[in-house]
Structure formats: C-alpha cells, structure tokens
N, C-alpha and C positions, 0 to 999 in steps of 0.2 A: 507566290509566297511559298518558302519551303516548308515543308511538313517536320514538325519534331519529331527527332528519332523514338522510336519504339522503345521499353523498358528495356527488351532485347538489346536494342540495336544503342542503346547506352551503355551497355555493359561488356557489349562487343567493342566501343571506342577506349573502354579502360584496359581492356584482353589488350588493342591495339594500339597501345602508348607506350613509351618509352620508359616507366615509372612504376611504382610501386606503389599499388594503392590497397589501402586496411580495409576491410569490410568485420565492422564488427556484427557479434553476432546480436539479432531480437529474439523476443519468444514470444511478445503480445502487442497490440496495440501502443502501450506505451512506452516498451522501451523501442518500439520502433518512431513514433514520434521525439523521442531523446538523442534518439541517434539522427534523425534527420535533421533535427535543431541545430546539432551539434557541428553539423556540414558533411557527415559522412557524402560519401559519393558511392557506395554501395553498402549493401548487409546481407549478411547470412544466417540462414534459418536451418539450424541444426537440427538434425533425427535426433538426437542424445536429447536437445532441449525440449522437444516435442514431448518426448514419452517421457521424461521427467513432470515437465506442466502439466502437460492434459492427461498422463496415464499412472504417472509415479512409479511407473518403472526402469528401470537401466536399459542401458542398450543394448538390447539382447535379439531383436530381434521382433521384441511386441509390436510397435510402433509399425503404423502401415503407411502409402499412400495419401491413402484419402482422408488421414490424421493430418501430415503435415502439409495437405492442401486445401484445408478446411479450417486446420493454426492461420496457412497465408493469404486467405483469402481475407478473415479478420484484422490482419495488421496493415496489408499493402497499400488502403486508403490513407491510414496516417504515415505514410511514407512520402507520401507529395512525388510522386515519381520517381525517388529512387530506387533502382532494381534491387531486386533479391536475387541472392545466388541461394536455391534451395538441395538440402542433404536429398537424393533418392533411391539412397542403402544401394540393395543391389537391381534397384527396377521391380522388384517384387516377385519376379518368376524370371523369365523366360524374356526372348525379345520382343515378344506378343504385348506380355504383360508391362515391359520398358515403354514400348510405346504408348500403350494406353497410359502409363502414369504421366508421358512426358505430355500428352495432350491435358491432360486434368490437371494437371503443374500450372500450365499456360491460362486455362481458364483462370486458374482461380489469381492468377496478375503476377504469379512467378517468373524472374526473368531469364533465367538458368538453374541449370541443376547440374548434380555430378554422379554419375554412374558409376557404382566401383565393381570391381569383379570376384567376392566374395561367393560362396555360400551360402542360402538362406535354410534357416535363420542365420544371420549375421553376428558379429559381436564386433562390440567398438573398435576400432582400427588399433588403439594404444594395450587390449587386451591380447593376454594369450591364447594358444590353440583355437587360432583362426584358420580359414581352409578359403582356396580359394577353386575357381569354376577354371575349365581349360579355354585355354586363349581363344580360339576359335567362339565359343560361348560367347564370353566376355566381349569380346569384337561384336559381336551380330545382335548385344544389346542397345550398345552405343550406337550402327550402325541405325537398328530399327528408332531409336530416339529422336536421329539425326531425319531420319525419314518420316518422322510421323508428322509434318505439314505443318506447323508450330512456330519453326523460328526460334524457336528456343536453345539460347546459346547450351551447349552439351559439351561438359567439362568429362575427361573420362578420366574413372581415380582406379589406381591399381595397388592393391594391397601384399603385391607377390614378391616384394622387398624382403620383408621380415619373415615368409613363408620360404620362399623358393629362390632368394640372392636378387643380385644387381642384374645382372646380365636378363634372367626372365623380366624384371621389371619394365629393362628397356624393350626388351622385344616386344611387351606387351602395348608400351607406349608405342610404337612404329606402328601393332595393328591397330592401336585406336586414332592414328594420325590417318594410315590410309582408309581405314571406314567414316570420316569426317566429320571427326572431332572437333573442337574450336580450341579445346587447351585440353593440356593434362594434367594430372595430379598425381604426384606418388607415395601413397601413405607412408608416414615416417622417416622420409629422403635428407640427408646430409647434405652441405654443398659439394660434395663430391658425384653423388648421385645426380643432381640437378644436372652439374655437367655432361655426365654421360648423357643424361635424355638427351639433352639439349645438341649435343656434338651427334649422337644419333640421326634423331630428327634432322638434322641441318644435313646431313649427308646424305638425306633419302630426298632433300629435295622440300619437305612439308614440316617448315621448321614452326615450331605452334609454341602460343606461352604457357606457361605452368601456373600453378596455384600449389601456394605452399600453407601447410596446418599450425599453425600458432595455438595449442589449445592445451589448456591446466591436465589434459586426461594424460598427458604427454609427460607429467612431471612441471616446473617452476617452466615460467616465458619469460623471466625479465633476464637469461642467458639466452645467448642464440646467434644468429647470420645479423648483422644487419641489413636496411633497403639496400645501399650498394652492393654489398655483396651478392643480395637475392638477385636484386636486377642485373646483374652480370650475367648470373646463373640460367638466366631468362626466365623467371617467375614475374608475373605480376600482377596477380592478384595472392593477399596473405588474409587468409580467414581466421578469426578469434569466437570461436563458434559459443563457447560458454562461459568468458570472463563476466561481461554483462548479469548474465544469471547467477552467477553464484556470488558474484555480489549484492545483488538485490538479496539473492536467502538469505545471508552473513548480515543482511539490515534489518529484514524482518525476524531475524531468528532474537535479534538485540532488543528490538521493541518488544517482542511480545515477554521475554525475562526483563523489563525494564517495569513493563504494565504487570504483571504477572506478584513483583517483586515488592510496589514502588506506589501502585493504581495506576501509574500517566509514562508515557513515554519517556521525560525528565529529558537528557540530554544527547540523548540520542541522536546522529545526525538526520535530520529528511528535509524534504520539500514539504513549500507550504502548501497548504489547501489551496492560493489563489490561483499556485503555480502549475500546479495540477490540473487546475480546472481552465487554466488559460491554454496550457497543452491540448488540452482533448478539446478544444473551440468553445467554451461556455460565451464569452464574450458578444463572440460575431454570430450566436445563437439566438444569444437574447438582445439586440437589435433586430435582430430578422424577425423573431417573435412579435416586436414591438411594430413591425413594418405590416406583419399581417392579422397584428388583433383586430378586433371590433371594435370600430369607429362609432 
C-alpha cells in the first residue's frame, strides 16, 4: 500500500504542477475549517494575521515564532490535511535561530514556511523604510532551514526589490536557489520581475517556482496578473494572506453597531448557529457521546 504524502510532500506536488493554485489565508480554527470546506488545496498563515489576532499589533516586528506556531498548531486539525504555508518574518535571528523555528514550524503541523531576508525587527513588506540583511546572511538562513531535518518545504522571500532594484533581487534569488530552496518569492515583483527570476534560475541550471503576494497591504487585488499570466512567469503558488481576516472584522465590526444600535444583529449577514456548530464537529460529537455514555 502506498503511504499518503506528507503535509510537506502535498504542498511540494502543488510547487510541482503546471498551475496556479490560491492559498487563502486562516488565522483560527474556523476560518481554517471554511477554507477547507470550501476545497481550498492549500492555506497561509500570515505574521501580519497573527499579531493582529493574538497581539493587536501591526507588523512591526512584535509577533515571534513561537506565536505563529502555537496560532498553527490550533487551526491545522481543522484543516483535514491540507498544508500550510506559514509567514517566518526573517527566522528570528540568525541561521541558528532560522533553524530552530523551522523545526518548531514542523512540530506544530506547518507545511512550509517563507524565509525573507529583512532586518529584524521587520516591517511588512508593502511598508516603507525596510532594510534588508546582506546576501550571504540571507542565504545561510534559508540554507540552515533547508537543513534543519524537517522536510519542510522552504520558500525563500526576498525583499531587496523595492530596497536595492531588480538585479540584487535576482541575485539574491540564484543564492537562495543554490542553498536549497524549493521556491522563491519576491516581495512586490511585477511580471516583469517574475521573468527575470525565472530566466535567471533556468540559466543556472536550478529553475524553482515562485510564490506570488496577493494581499489588501499592497493596495486593491481585484487589479493585477492573471493565473496565466502568473504561471507563464513561473509562479505557482498565489498567497491572499489577509482578505479572509479583514473580512471577518468588517462582519464583526457590523454586528456589534447592529446590536449596539438596534439590541439584535437585525440584518446583518452570518452563519447560522447550526452551521457553525456543524463546522467545528458537534454532530459526530454527540453520536460518539451517545456511543460511550452509561448504559
């Protein structure tokens, strides 16, 4: 009998397909079970979503580790096996500290992650007066990731586009290809960028897919590349790391001025209580319940 692939080794069949595939992003339990319902075939769990839920702060920087391996340890059951692709800012230090977070990633049922090569503290990719670390760094974080015994597919994201041009970006892409990366990402790449990676790469020999950013901190998403276009560019995976989220706020912000206004919800749109409680297993709960009360 063959063994079903690993959360990893799913997420590595989507790196290695021919197509374009969405990973929207979760931040709890239930929009991870919404998204799985929904058929996604991956998700991403964003640092920005993290320390807004569990911290209430921006991305600045606050948000550790062990925050957003402790967010994914809580959602990844209601994921029924579909992988995460999880944010891991810049590793948290050093290449020391890269590895150790890529092992505690992996505990907690993370399927990947994306190493970018900022500065810490960090600041969101879409903000200004970012800095990033020198190439060599940046390389020996990813590399030590790639090495820390895991399996964990290691996405290496570089931010040296809007800091330091095209040209640094690619080269930075080439080190994280030969330190043994499985894809790249280029913070805030064009399909013109894409291509240079991508004609880079393929000319060194170690042509690897991209992951492209879809996300509101960028400005509007409903302009942009299309899937063919991306996948020409050789992207395939497109992260939407906080639509989900800031939808849910913009619901909840509605209900509570609905109640607040009104006493009751009134018209608000949501789901219903049964819906909710059929998401999170009440059902095949209370059968089981019934199966081991006292007879």
């Amino acid at each position: 009998m063959t063994a079903e692939p690993s959360a990893a080794g799913r997420l590595r069949e989507l790196l290695a397909g021919s197509e374009v595939v969405r990973l929207p992003g979760v931040h709890d339990a239930v929009s991870a079970g919404l998204a799985a319902a929904a058929g996604a075939r991956g998700v991403h769990l964003s640092g920005a979503a993290v320390s807004a839920v569990d911290l209430g702060l921006p991305d600045l920087g606050f948000v550790h580790g062990t925050d957003i391996a402790r967010r994914a340890a809580s959602l990844v059951p209601a994921l029924a096996g579909v992988p995460v692709l999880a944010d891991a800012d810049t590793g948290y230090g050093n290449a020391l500290q890269a590895r150790h977070t890529a092992r505690s990633y992996a505990a907690a049922g993370i399927a990947g992650l994306h190493l970018e090569d900022q500065v810490a503290p960090k600041r969101c990719g879409h903000l200004g007066g970012k800095e990033v670390v020198g190439a060599e760094e940046a390389a020996a974080r990813v590399a030590a990731a790639v090495a820390s015994g895991t399996d964990l597919v290691v996405v290496a994201r570089t931010d040296a586009l809007s800091v330091l041009g095209r040209e640094e970006a690619v080269t930075r892409c080439r080190a994280f290809a030969e330190a043994g990366a499985d894809a790249v990402f280029v913070e805030g790449a064009g399909v013109a960028d894409l291509h240079a990676v991508a004609e880079a790469l393929a000319a060194d020999g170690r042509p690897l897919p991209q992951v492209y950013n879809r996300s509101e901190a960028g400005g509007p998403v409903e302009a942009g590349p299309d899937d063919a276009t991306l996948a020409a560019a050789g992207v395939r995976l497109v992260i939407h790391p906080v639509s989900a989220l800031l939808a849910a706020a913009d619901a909840v912000r509605r209900s509570y001025a609905a109640i607040l206004a009104d006493g009751h919800a009134g018209e608000v749109p949501r789901m219903s209580w049964p819906e909710l409680t059929g998401l999170v297993g009440l059902p095949g709960l209370l059968r089981d319940e019934q199966t081991y009360a006292h007879r």
